[in-house]
N, C-alpha and C positions, 0 to 999 in steps of 0.2 A: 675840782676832781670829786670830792664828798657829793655833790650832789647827784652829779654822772654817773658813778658807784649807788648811790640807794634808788636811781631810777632803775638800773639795771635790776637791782634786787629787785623790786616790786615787779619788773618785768616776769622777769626767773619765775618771782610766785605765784602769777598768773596765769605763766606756761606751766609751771609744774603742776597747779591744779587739772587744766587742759587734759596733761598726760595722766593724772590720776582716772582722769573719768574715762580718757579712752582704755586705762587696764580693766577701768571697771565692763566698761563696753563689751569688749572683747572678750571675758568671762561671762559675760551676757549672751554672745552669740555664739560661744563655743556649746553655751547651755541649752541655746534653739537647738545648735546641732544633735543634741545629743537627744533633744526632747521630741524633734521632728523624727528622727529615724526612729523611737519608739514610736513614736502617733502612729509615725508609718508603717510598721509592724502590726501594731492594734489595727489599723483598718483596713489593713490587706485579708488581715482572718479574720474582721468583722465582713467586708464583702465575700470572701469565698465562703463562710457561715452562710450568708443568706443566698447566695449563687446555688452550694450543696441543697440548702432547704427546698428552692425555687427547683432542682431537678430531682429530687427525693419526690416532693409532690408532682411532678409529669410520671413521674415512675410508676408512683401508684394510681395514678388516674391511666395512664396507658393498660396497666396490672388489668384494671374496673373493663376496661373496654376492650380488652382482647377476651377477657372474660364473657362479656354479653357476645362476641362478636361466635368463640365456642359455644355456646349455648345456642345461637342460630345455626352453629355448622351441627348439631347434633339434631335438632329439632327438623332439619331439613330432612338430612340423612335418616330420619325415622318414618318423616311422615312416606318418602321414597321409598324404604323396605315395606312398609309394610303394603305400598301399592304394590309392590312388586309381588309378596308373599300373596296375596290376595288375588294377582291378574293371574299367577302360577299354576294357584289352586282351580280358578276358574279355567283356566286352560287347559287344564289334567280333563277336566270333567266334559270337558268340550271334546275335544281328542279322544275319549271315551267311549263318547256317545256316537262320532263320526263314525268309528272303528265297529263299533255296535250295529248300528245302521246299512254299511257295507254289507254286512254278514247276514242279516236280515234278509236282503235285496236280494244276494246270491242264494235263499230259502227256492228249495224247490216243491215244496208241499201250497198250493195254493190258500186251503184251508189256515194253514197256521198264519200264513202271513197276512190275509184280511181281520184275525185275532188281534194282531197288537201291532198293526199299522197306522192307524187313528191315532193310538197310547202314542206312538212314537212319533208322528206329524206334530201332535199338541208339545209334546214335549221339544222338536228340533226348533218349534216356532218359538215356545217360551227360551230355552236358551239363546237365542238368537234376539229376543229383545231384550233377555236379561245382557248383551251387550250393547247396549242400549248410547243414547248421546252421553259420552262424558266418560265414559267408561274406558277409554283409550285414549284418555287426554291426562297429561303430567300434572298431579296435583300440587307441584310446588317447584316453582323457578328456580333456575343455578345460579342466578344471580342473585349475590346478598345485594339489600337493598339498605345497606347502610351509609351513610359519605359523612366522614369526618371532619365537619368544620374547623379548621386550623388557623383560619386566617385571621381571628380577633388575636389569636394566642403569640401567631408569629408579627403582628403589628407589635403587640403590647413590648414582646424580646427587643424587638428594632429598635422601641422608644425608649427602651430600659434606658438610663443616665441617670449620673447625680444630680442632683439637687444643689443650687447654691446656697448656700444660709448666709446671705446677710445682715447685716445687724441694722435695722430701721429704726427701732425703738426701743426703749429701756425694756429690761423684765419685769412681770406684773408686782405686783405690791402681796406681802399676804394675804390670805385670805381671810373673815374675820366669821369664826362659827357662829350662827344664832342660836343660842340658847333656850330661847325661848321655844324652840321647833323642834327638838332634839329628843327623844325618848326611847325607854326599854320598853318591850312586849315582848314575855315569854325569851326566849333566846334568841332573840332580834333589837337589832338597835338602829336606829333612823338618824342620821344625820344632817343639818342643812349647816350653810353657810355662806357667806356671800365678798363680792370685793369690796372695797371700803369706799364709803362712798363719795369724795371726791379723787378717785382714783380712775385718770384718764388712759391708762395702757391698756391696748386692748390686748385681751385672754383667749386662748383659744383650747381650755381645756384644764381641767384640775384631776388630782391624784391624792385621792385617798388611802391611807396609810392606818393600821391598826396593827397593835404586840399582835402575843400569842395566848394574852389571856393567864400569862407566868411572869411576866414582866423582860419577856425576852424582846428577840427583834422585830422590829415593825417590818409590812409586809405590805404592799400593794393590794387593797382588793377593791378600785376601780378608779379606771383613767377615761372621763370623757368630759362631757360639756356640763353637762346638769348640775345643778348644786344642792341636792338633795339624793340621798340613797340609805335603802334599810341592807343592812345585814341581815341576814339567814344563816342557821348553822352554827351560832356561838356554841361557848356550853353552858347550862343553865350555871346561877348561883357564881359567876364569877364576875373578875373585874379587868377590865380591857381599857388600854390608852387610845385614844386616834388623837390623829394631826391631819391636816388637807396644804396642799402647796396648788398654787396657779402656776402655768405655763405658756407659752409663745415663740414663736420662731426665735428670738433672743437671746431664751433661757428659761430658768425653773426659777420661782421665785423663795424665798426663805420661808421655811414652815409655821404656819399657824400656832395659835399656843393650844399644849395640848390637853386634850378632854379625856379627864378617865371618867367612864361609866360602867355601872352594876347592872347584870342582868337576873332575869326571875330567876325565884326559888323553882322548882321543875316539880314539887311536890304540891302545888297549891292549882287548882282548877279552875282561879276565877282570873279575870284579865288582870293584869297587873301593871302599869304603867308608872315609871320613874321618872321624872326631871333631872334634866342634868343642871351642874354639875351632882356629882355625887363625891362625896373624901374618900380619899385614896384607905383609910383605915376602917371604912363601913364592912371590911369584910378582907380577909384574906387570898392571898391573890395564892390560886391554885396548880397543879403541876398535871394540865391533859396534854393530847394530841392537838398539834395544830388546826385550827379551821382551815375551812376552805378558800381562796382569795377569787373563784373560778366568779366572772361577771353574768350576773343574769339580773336584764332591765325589762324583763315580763311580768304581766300582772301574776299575781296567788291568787289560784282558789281552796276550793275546799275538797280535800282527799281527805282520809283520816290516819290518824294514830293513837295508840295506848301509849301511857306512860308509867314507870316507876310502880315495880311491883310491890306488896306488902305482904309479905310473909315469911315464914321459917324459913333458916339458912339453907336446910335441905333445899335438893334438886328435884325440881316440879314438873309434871307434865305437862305437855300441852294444855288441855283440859283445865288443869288446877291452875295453871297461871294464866289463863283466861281469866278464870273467875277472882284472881285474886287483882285484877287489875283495877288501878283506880279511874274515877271517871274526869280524869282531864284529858285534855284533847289539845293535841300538834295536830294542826292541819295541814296538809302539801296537797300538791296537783302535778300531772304529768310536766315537765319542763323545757319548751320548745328551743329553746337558747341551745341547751347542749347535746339535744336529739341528732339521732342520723338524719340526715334532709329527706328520705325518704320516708320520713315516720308521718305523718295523717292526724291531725287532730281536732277532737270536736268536743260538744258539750264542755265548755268552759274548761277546756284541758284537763277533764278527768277520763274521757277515752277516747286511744288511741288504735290505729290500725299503720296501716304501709300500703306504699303502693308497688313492692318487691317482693320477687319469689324469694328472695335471700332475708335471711335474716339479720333484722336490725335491731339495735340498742336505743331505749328512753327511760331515763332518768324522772326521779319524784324532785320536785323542788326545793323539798326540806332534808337537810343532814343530821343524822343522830350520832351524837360522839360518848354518851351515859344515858342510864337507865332503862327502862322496860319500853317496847313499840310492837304495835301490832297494826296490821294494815290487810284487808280483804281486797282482791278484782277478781271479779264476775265477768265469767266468759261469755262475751254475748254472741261470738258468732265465730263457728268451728268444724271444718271441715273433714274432721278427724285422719288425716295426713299431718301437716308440721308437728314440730316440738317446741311451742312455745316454752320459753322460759322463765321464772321468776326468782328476785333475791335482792343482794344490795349488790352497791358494787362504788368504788372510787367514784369521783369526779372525771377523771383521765380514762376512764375504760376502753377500750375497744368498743367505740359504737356500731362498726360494720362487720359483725360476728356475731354468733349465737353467745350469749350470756353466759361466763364460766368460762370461755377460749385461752383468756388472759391471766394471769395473776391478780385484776384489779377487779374480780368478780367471784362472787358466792353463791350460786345458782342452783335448783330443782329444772330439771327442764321434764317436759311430760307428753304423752302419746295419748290417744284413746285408750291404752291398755296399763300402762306400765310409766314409771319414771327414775329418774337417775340424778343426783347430785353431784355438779360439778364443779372445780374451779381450777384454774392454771389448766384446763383440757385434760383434767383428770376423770374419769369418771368412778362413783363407788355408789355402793347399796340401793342396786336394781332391785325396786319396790312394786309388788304388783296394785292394779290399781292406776285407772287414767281420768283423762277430761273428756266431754260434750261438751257442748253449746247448753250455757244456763248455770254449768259448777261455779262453785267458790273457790279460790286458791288464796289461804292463810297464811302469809309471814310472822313468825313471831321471832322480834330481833333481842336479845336478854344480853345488853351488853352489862348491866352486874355481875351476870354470870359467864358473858362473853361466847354465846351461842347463839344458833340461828335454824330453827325448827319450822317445819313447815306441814301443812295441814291442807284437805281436800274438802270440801263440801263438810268443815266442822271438826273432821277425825284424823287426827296427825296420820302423817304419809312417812312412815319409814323410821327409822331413829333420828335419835337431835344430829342434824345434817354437819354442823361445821362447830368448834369449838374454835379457843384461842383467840377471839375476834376483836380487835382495838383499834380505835382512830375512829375515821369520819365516815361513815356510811350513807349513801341514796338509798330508797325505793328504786330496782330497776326490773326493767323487761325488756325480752329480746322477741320478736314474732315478726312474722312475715302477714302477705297480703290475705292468706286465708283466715287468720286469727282479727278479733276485734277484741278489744279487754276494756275493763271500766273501773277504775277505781271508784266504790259505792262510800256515798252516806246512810246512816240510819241507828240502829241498835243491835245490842246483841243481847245474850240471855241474859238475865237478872235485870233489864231495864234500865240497860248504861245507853243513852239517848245521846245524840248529836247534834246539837244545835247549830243553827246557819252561822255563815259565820262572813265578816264583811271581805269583801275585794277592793281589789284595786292599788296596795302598796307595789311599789318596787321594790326587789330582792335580789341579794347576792346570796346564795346558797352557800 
């Protein structure tokens, strides 16, 4: 019986295990439950998110295009009146001259009417050819002659579907930074890095990660394939972490170890180039504005800038804080990356024009978040119609508006005559005094002082336009197709000289 009895036990503790693990089970999949119905929550309003975005942008491309489509119902309707006022006037005169002639013809004096019957022949001939071929022909069809290609847009909706993720291969391996390829310039910093090299997963894209230069959160500023990228836009004299992770259909892979680096003093002139690593106690980590994280994988050239002015606390002019400027040089160039698509660019992307009546938004490449900036463009070509604009503005702006529309812009916008300082589509201090073809238009951005003053061919244009200014500023312009602008190199008075300066890094601004 003893035996029978401890077989049974050992039975029992086998089954009981059994039932332990189906409670465990079953609190496992009570757990799916409850975990699938959030998932499914998060991805219903992660699809209608991009569903709303997917018809926000038809909205405003329909907006673009009923817009062009007004602009030809007006253009029509003009060039019509004014046939119209013009055949009117020509037919008064006609009608006239008919009525004149009658009257003539029923003259009973012979005398007078061999006088001015000649006069009136030449003249019935000349109107009569002044109705000449063409002259009673419709200068402009009713029919618009526009047709809506739909059909890439309505395929692409049909094909719309998810995507299946399945899992094929492990997620990549860290990434391992090189060191050796890694350096500060000025308030930019270059990073490379690469996978490790018996690591056979393949990668399909890495994500660079940097604080805020405070020692806060890291932040995305670029997701792609390449393994090397400079930063643009730091702030001078500070110190910043980055990390890089790899990525694939799979997964994200776990982050690299991370790199602090110093960037330049903003008071020194000559190039200055760091090795990393750098120790985290070379320099106190400081409390700005966040940079920018916006991707731009376009070559720099050369635009200019002043830096860091040197003088008395007082409040300076124009004029005086010119001259009190030192001679280091920020270089930036127009920035094709975050331009409206109709902005035009040439000469190594220092000028730009449009090929729109409307006005468009372009940004400079380089952001300033401290110290002293000054930057000249020279109008090369000017119709003295538009109002071009000039000033800083966000990264986010409104690129499809005149400069100043939005709250993310600081603007001077100017006429042949007169100009007016705007921002948030405020306008104030209508200043007389305009542009031709060949002026200079003067930015001077004083973020110690936190002002933004603007200057004509040398001689401030109005009072210091904007006060209160902090964070990340662009170089921008807003102009249409009649305007051409150049951002120049060269000197100004006292012999502050510009020296060439190399191309060809990739920038995130």
């Amino acid at each position: 019986l003893l035996p029978l009895q401890s077989q049974l036990s050992q039975a029992l503790n086998g089954l009981s295990d059994r039932a332990k693990e189906a409670k465990e089970f079953l609190v496992q999949l009570r757990n799916m439950v409850q975990q699938i119905q959030e998932n499914s929550v998060e991805f219903e309003a992660c699809l209608v998110a991009q569903c709303d975005a997917l018809i926000d942008a038809l909205n405003r491309r329909k907006a673009q295009l009923l817009s062009r489509v007004n602009k030809e119902h007006e253009h029509k309707l003009k060039v019509v009146r004014d046939q119209i006022s013009h055949c009117t006037v020509k037919l008064r005169q006609t009608t006239g001259l008919m009525e004149y002639c009658l009257e003539v013809i029923k003259e009973n004096d012979p005398s007078g009417f061999l006088q001015i019957s000649d006069a009136l022949i030449r003249r019935v001939h000349l109107t009569e050819d002044q109705w000449g071929k063409g002259t009673l022909t419709p200068r402009m069809t009713t029919d618009f002659d526009l047709n809506l290609d739909n059909a890439p847009l309505l395929q692409s909706i049909h094909q719309l579907d998810f995507v299946q993720m399945k899992v094929s291969s492990p997620v990549p391996a860290p990434p391992i930074l090189q060191l050796e390829e890694c350096c500060t310039h000025n308030n930019s910093a270059t990073l490379s890095w690469k996978q490790p090299p018996l690591s056979t997963v393949q990668v399909e894209g890495y994500i660079l990660e940097l604080d805020d230069g405070n020692g806060g959160q890291f932040r995305e500023v670029y997701v792609g394939k390449e393994t090397m990228c400079t930063v643009d836009g730091l702030h001078f004299n500070s110190t910043y972490s980055a990390r890089v992770k790899a990525f694939n259909k799979s997964g994200v892979s776990p982050y690299s170890k991370t790199l602090v680096l110093q960037t330049s003093e903003d008071t020194q002139s000559e190039e200055q180039t760091l090795p990393f690593p750098v120790p985290l106690e070379r320099s106190q980590l400081r409390r700005m504005s966040p940079f920018s994280s916006t991707l731009n994988l376009q070559p720099s050239f050369s635009g200019r800038s002043y830096f860091e002015l040197r003088s008395s606390a007082h409040q300076l002019s124009l004029h005086s804080s010119l001259q009190s400027l030192n001679s280091a040089v920020a270089w930036f160039s127009f920035d094709p990356s975050s331009a409206h698509a109709d902005i035009i660019f040439s000469n190594d992307n220092l000028t730009v024009t449009c090929n729109s009546y409307d006005d468009r938004v372009v940004l400079g490449k380089t952001g300033f978040s401290k110290g002293l900036h000054y930057w000249e463009l020279s109008i090369d070509r000017y119709d003295n119609h538009p109002d071009p604009a000039f000033g800083v503005a966000r990264i986010d702006v409104l690129k499809d508006a005149m400069l100043g529309k939005d709250d993310k812009a600081w603007a001077m916008y100017v006429d042949n005559n007169r100009s007016w300082f705007m921002h948030n589509n405020s306008h104030t201090n209508r200043t007389e005094g305009g542009i031709t073809k060949g002026a200079t238009v003067g930015v001077l951005l004083d973020l110690t002082r936190r002002t933004l003053t603007f200057s004509i061919n040398e001689d401030q244009q109005g009072p210091v336009a904007f006060e209160n200014l902090e964070g990340l500023f662009f170089p921008a312009v807003s102009l249409n197709r009649n305007v051409q602008v150049r951002a120049w190199s060269g000197s100004l008075e006292q012999g502050v000289t510009f020296p060439a300066v190399g191309r060809g890094h990739l920038a995130v601004p």
